[in-house]
N, C-alpha and C positions, 0 to 999 in steps of 0.2 A: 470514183465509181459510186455513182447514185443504185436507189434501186433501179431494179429493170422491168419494171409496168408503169403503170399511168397515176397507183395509188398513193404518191408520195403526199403528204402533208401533216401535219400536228394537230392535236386536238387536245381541248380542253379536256383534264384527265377526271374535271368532276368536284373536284377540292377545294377550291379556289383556292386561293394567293398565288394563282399566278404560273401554277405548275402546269407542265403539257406533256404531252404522250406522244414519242414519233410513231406514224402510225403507217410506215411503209411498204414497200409491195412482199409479200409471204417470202421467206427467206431464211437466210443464215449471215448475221451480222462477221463482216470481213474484216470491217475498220472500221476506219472515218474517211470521208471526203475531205475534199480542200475546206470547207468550210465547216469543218468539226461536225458533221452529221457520219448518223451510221449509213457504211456501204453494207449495202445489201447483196449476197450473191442468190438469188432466185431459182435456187435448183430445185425446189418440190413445187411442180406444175405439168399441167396437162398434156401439155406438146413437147415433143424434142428438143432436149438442147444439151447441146457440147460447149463444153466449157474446157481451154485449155490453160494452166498455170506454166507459167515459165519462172526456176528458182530455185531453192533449196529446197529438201524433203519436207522443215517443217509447214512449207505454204502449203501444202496437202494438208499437213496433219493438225492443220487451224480448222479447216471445214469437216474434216471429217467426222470428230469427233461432237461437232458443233451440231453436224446435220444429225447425229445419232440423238443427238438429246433434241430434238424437233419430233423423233417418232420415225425419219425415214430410216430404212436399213440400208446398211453402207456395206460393201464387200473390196477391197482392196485384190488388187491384182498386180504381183513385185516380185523383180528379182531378188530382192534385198529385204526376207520376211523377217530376219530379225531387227530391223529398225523399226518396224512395224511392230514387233510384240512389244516391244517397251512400253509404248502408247498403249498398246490392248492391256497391259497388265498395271502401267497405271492409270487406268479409264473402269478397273471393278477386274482384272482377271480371266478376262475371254465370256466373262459370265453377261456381257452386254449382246453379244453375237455378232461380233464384227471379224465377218471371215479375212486373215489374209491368206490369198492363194498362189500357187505358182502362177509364174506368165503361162497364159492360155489355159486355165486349167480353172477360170469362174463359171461355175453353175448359171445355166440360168436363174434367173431372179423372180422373175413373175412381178410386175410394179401392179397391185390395184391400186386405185386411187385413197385409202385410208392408210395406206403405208408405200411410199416413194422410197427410192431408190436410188444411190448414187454409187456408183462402179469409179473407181479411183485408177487408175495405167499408170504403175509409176516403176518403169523399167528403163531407163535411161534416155539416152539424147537421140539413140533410134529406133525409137518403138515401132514394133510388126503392126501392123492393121491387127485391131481387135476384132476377137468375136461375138464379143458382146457392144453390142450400140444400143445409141438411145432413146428411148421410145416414152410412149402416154406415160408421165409418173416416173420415169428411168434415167435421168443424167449420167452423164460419162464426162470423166474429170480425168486427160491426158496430163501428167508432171514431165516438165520438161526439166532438166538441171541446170539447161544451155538453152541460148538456139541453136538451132543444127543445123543440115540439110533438112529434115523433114518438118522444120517450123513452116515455111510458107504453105504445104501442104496441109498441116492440121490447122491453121489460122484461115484459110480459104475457108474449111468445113466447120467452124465453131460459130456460134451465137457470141461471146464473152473470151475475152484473151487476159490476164492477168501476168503481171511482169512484175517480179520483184524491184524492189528502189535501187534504182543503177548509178554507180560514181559519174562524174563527167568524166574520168579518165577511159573508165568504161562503156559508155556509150556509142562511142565512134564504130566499136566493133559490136555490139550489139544493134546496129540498125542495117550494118549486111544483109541477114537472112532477107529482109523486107526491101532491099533495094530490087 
C-alpha cells in the first residue's frame, strides 16, 4: 500500500551526500510497501473516507496512536475497553484524550479542518451500523478480527481495506467473504 494521492515522490533533503526525504501524501506511516517504502494510510483529509482493517486488535492500535501524534483526535468505540486502556495508559495515562467508549455511546466529534478525526468500531466480526460516519476531516476505522458475513458489505462502502499477512494454509478460507 503506497500512499493514497498523487503526492508520492523523494526529495532532496538539502544536505547533500546523497540523503532524501520520502515526501508522500499526508498520513500515518503503516509500514512498507513491497519495495521497502513507507505505506501511507491517508486519513487526515478533506473528504470521506472509510477505511476498514481486517486482523487482530493491534492493527487498530498501530494507527491509532500514530494518528494521535499527527494532532488528529482519535476516539475509540469497543466492546472490549480494557484492551484499549492499556494502550491509553501506555501512550501518557488518558492525559493525551483519547476517549474509549461503549459500542454506540461516541460523542459527536465535530472534525474542523486544524484537528481531524479518526473514530476507530472495534467491536467484533459483526459490527451494528455506526452512528457516527465519515465526513470533511472525520475517518471511520471499522476492525474486523475475521471476515464475516458483514465484510462484503463494509468493503463495498470503504475507500481502503487492509488485511493482515495471511498463511497460505489460511487463505483459501479467507477469500470466501469476497467470492
Amino acid at each position: 500500500m503506497r500512499g493514497d494521492d498523487d503526492s508520492d515522490d523523494v526529495r532532496d533533503a538539502g544536505h547533500g551526500g546523497g540523503y532524501g526525504c520520502w515526501c508522500g501524501g499526508g498520513g500515518v506511516v503503516a509500514g512498507v510497501d513491497a519495495e521497502g517504502r513507507p505505506a501511507v494510510l491517508g486519513i487526515n483529509r478533506p473528504t470521506p473516507y472509510d477505511v476498514v482493517l481486517i486482523g487482530g486488535l493491534w492493527t487498530a492500535q498501530v494507527p491509532a496512536p500514530r494518528s494521535a501524534a499527527t494532532g488528529a483526535r482519535v476516539a475509540v468505540e469497543t466492546g472490549r475497553p480494557q484492551a484499549w486502556m492499556r494502550m491509553v495508559q501506555a501512550m501518557g495515562g488518558g492525559q493525551i484524550g483519547l476517549p474509549v467508549c461503549d459500542v454506540g455511546r461516541v460523542p459527536p466529534q465535530g472534525a474542523p479542518a486544524g484537528t481531524p478525526v479518526l473514530v476507530v468500531r472495534d467491536y467484533g466480526m459483526r459490527p451494528p451500523r455506526g452512528r457516527v460516519v465519515s465526513g470533511p476531516w472525520q475517518s471511520v476505522l471499522p476492525l474486523l478480527t475475521y471476515p464475516s458475513p458483514v465484510a462484503p458489505r463494509l468493503l463495498r462502502q470503504v475507500r481502503l481495506a487492509g488485511i493482515r499477512r495471511v498463511s497460505p494454509d489460511e487463505a483459501p478460507s479467507w477469500g470466501a467473504p469476497w467470492d
